[in-house]
Biopython code that builds the backbone (N, CA, C, O; Angstrom):
import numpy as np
from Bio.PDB.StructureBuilder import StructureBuilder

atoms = [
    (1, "UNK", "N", (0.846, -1.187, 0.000)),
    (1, "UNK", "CA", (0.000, 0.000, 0.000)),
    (1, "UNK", "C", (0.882, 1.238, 0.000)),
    (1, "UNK", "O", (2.012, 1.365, 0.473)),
    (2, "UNK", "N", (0.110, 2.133, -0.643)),
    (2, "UNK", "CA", (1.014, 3.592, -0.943)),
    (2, "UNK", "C", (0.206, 4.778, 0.392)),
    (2, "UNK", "O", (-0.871, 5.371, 0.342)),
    (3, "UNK", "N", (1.285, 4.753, 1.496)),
    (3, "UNK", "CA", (1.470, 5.227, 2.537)),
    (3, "UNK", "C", (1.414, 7.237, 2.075)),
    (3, "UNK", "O", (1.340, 8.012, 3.029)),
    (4, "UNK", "N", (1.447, 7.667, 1.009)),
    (4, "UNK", "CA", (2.538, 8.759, 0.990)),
    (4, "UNK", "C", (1.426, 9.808, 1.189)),
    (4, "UNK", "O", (1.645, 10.958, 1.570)),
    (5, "UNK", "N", (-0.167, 9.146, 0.803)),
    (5, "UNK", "CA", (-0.884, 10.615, 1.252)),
    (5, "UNK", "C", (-1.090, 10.625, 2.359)),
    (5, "UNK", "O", (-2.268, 10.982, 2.329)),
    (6, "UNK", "N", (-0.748, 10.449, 3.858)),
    (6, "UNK", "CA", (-0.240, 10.581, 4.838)),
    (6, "UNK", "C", (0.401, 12.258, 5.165)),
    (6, "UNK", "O", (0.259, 12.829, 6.247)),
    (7, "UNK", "N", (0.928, 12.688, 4.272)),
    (7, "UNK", "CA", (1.471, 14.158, 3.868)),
    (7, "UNK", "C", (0.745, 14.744, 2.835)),
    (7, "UNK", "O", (1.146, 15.590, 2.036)),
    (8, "UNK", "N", (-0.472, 14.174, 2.921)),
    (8, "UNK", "CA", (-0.863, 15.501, 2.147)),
    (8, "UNK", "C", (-1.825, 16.201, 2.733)),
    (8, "UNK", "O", (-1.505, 16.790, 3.766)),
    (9, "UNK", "N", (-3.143, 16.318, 2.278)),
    (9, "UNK", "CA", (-4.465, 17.117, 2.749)),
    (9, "UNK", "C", (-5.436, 16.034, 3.141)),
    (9, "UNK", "O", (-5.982, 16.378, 4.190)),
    (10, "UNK", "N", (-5.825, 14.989, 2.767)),
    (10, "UNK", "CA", (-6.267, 14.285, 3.285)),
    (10, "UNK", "C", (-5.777, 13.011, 4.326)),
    (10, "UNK", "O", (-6.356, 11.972, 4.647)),
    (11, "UNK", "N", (-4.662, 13.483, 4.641)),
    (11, "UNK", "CA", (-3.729, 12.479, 5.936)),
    (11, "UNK", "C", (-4.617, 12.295, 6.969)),
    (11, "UNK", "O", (-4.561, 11.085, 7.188)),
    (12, "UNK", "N", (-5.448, 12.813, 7.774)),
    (12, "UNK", "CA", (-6.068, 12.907, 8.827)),
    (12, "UNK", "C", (-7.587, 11.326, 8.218)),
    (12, "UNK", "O", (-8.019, 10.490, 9.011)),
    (13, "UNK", "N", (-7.854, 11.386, 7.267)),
    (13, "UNK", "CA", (-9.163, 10.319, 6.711)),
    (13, "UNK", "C", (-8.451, 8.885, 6.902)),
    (13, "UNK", "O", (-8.818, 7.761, 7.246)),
    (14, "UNK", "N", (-7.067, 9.588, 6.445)),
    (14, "UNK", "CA", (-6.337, 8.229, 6.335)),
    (14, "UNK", "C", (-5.991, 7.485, 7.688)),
    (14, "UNK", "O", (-6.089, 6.325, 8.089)),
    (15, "UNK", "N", (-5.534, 8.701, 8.215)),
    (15, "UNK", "CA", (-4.682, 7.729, 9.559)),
    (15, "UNK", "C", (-6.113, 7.391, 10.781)),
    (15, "UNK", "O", (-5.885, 6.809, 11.841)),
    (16, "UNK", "N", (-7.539, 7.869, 10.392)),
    (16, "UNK", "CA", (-8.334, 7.665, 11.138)),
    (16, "UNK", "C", (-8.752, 6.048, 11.135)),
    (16, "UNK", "O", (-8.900, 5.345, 12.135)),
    (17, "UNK", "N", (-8.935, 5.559, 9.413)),
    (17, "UNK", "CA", (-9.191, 4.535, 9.267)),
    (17, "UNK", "C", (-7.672, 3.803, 9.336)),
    (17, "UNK", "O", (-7.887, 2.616, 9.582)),
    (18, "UNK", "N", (-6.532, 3.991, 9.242)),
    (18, "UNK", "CA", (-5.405, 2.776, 9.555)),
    (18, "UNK", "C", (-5.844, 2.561, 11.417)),
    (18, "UNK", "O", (-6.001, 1.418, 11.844)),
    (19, "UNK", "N", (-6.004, 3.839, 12.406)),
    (19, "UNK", "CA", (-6.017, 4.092, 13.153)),
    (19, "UNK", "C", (-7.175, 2.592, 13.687)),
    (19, "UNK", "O", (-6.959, 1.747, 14.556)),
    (20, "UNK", "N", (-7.802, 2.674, 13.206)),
    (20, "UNK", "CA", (-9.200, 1.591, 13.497)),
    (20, "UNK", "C", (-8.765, -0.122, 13.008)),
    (20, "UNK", "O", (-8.810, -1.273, 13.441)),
    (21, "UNK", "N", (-8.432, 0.483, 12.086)),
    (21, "UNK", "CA", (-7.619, -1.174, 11.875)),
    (21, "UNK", "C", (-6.503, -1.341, 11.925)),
    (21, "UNK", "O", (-6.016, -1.931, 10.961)),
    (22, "UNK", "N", (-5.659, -0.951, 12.948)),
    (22, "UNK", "CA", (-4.364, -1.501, 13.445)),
    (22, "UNK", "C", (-4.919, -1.474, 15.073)),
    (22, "UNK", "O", (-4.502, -2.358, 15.821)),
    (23, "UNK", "N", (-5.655, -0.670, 15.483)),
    (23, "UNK", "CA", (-6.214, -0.404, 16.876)),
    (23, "UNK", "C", (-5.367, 0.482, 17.656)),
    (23, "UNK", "O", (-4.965, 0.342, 18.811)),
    (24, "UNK", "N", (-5.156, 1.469, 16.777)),
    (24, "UNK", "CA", (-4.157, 2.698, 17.488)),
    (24, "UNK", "C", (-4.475, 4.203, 17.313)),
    (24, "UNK", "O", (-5.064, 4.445, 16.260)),
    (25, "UNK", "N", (-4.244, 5.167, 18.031)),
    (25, "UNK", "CA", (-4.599, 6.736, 17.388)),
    (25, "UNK", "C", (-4.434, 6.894, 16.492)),
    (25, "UNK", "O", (-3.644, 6.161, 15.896)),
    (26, "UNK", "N", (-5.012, 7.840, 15.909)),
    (26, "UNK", "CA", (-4.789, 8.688, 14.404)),
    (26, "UNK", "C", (-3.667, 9.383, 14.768)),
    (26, "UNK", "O", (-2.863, 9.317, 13.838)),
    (27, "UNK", "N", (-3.187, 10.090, 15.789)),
    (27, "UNK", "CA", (-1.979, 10.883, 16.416)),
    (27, "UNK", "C", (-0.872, 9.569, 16.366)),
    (27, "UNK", "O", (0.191, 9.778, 15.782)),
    (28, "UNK", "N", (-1.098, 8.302, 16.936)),
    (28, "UNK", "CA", (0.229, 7.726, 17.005)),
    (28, "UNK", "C", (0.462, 6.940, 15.407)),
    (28, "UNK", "O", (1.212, 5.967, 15.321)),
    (29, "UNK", "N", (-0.219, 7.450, 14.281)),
    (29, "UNK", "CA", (-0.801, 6.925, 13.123)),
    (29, "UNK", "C", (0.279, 7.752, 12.546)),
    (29, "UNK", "O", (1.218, 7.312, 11.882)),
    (30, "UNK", "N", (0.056, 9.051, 12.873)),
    (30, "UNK", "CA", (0.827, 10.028, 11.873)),
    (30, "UNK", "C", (2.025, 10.320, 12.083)),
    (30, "UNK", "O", (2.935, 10.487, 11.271)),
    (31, "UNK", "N", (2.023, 10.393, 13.412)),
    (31, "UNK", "CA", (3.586, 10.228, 14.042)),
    (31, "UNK", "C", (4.572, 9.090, 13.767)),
    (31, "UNK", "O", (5.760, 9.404, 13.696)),
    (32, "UNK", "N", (4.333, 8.196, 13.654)),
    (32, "UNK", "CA", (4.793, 7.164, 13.225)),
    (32, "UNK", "C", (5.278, 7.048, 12.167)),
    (32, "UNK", "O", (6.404, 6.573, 12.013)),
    (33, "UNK", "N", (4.424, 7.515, 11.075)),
    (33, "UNK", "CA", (4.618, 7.515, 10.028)),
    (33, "UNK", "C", (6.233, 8.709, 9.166)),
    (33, "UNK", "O", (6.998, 8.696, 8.202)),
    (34, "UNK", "N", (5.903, 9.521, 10.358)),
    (34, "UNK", "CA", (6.921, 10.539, 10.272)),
    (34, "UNK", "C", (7.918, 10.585, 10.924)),
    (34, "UNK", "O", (8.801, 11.442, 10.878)),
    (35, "UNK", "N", (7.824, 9.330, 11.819)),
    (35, "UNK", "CA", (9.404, 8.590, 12.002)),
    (35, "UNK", "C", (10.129, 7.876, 11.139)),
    (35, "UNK", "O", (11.332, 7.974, 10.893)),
    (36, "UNK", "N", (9.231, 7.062, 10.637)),
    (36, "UNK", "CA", (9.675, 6.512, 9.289)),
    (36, "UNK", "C", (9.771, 7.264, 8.101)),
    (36, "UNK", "O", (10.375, 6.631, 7.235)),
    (37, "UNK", "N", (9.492, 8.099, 7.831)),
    (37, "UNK", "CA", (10.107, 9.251, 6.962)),
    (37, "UNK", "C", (11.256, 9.593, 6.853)),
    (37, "UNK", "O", (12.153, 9.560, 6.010)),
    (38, "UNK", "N", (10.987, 10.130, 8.433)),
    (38, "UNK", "CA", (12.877, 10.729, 9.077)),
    (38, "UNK", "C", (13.715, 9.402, 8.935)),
    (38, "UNK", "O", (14.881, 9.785, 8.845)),
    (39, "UNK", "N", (13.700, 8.751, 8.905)),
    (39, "UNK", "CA", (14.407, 7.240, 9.212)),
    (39, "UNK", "C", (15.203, 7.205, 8.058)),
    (39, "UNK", "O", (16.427, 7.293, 7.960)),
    (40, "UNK", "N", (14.118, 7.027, 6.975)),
    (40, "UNK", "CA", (14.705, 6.636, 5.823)),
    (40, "UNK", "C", (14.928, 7.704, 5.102)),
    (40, "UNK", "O", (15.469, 7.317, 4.066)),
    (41, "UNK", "N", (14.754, 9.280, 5.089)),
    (41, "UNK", "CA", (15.596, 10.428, 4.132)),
    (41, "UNK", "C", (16.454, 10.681, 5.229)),
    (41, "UNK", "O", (17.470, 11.306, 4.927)),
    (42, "UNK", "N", (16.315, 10.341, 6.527)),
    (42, "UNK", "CA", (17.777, 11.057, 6.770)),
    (42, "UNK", "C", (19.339, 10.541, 6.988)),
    (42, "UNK", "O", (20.250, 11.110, 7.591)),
    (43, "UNK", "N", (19.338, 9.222, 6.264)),
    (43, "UNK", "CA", (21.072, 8.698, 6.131)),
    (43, "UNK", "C", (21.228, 9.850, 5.892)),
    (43, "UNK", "O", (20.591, 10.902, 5.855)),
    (44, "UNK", "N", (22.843, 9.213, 5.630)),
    (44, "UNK", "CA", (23.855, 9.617, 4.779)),
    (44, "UNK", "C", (23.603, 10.112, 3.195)),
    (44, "UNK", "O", (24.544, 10.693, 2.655)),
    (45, "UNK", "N", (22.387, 9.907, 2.440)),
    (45, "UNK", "CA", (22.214, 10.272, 1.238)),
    (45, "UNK", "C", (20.920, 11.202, 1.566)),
    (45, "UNK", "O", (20.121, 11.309, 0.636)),
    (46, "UNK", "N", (20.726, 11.635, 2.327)),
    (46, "UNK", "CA", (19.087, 12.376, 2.408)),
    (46, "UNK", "C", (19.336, 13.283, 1.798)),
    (46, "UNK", "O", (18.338, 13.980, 1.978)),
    (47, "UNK", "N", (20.281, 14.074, 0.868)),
    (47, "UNK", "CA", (20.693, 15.264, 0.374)),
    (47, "UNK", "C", (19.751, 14.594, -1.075)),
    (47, "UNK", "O", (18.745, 15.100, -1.570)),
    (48, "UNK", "N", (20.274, 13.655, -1.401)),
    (48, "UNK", "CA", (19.727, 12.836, -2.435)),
    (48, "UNK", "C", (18.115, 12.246, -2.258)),
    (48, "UNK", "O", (17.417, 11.915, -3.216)),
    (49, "UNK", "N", (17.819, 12.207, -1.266)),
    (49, "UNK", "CA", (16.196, 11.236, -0.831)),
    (49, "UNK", "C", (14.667, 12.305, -1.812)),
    (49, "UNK", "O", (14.137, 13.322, -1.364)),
    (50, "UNK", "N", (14.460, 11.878, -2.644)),
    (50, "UNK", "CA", (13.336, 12.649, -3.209)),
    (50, "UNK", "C", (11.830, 11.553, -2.788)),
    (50, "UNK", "O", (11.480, 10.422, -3.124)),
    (51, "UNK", "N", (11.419, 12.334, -2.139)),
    (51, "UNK", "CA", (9.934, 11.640, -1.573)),
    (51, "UNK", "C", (8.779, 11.070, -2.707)),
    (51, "UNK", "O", (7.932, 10.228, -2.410)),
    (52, "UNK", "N", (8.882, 11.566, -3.786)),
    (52, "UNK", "CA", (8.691, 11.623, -4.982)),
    (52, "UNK", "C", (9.378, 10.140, -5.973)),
    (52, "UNK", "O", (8.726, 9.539, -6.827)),
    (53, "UNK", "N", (10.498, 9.885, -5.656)),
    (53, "UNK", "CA", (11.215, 8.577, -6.254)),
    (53, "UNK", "C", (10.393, 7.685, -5.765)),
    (53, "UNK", "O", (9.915, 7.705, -4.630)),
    (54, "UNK", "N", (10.107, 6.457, -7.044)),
    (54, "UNK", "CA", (9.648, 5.128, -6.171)),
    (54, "UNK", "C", (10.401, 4.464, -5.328)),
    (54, "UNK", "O", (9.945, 3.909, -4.329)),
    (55, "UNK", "N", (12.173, 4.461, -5.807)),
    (55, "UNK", "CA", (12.686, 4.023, -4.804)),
    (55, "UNK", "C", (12.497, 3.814, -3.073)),
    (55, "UNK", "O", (12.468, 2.795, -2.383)),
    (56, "UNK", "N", (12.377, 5.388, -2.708)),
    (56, "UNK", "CA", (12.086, 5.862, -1.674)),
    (56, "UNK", "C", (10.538, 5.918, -1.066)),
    (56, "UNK", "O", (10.195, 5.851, 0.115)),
    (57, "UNK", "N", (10.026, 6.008, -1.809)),
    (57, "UNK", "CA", (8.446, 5.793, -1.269)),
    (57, "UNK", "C", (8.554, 3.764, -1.144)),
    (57, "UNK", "O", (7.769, 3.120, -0.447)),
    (58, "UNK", "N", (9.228, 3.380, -1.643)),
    (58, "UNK", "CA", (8.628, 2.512, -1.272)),
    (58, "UNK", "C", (9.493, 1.937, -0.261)),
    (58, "UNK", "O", (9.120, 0.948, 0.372)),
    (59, "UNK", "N", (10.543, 2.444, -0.075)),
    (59, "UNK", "CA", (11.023, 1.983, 1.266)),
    (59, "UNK", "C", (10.376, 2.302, 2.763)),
    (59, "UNK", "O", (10.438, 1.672, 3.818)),
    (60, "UNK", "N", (9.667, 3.670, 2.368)),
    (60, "UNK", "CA", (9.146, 3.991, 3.564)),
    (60, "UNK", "C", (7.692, 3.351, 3.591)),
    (60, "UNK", "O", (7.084, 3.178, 4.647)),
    (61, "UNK", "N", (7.113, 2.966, 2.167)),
    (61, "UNK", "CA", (5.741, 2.117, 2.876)),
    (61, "UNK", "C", (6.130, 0.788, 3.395)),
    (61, "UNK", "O", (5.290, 0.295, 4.148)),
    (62, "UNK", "N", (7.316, 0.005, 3.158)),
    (62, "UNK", "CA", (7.765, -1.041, 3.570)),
    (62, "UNK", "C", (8.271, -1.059, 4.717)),
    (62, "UNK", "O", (8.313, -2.192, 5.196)),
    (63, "UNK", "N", (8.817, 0.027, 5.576)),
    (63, "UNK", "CA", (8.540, 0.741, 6.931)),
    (63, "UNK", "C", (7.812, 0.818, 7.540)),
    (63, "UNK", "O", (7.807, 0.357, 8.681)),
    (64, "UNK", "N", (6.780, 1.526, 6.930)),
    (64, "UNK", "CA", (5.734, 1.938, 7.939)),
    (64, "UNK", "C", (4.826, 0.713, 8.017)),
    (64, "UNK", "O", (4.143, 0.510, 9.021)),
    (65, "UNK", "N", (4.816, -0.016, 7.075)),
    (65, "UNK", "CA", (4.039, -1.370, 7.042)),
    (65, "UNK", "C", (4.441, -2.298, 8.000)),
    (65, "UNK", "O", (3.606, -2.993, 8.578)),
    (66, "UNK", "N", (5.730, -2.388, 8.247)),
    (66, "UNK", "CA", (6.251, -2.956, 9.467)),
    (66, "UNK", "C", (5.786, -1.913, 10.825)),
    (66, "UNK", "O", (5.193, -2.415, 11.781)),
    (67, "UNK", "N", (5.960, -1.140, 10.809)),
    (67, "UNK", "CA", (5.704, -0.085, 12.220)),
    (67, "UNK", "C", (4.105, -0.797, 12.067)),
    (67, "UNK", "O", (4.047, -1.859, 12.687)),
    (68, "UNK", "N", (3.099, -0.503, 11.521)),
    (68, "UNK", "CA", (2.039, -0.666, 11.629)),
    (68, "UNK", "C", (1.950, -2.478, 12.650)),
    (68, "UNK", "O", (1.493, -2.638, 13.782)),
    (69, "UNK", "N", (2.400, -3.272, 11.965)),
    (69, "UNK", "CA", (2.207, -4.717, 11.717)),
    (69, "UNK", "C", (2.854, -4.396, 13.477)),
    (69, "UNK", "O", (1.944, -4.014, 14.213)),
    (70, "UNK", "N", (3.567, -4.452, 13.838)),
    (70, "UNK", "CA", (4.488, -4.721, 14.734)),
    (70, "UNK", "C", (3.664, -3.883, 15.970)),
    (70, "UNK", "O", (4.127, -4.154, 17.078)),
    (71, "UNK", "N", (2.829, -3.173, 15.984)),
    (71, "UNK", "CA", (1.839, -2.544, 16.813)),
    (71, "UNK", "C", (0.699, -2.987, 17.136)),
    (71, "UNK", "O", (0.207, -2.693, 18.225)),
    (72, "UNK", "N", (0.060, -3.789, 16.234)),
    (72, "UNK", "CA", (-1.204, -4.576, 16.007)),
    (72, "UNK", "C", (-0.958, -5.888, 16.204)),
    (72, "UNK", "O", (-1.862, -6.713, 16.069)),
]
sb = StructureBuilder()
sb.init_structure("model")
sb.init_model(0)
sb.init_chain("A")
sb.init_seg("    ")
for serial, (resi, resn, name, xyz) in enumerate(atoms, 1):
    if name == "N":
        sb.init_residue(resn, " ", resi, " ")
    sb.init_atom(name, np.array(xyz, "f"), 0.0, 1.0, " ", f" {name:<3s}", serial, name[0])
structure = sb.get_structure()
């Protein structure tokens, strides 16, 4: 699953319903999610990290998919 509108305008719809089916806040939904953000643009190459690359998006839904899983 593509995690990335999480940052946009409708983040709050989103993390209400992950929020319900993982059985956690929408606050510890979004936060989370923006650990795993920071996680993965900020190595050593985050000068390079475009949020925008599939590379990178999909490392962080493969992140946060674990953060999620590992909570529930």
């Amino acid at each position: 699953m593509d995690y990335s509108s999480l940052l946009g305008p409708d983040r709050y719809d989103l993390a209400v319903t992950l929020a319900k089916q993982y059985h956690l806040d929408p606050s510890q939904v979004l936060f989370g999610y923006l650990q795993v953000v920071s996680q993965v643009t900020g190595g050593p190459n985050a000068a390079q990290a475009d949020l925008h690359e599939p590379q990178v998006r999909a490392a962080i839904n493969q992140e946060f998919d674990h953060f999620l899983k590992q909570r529930h």
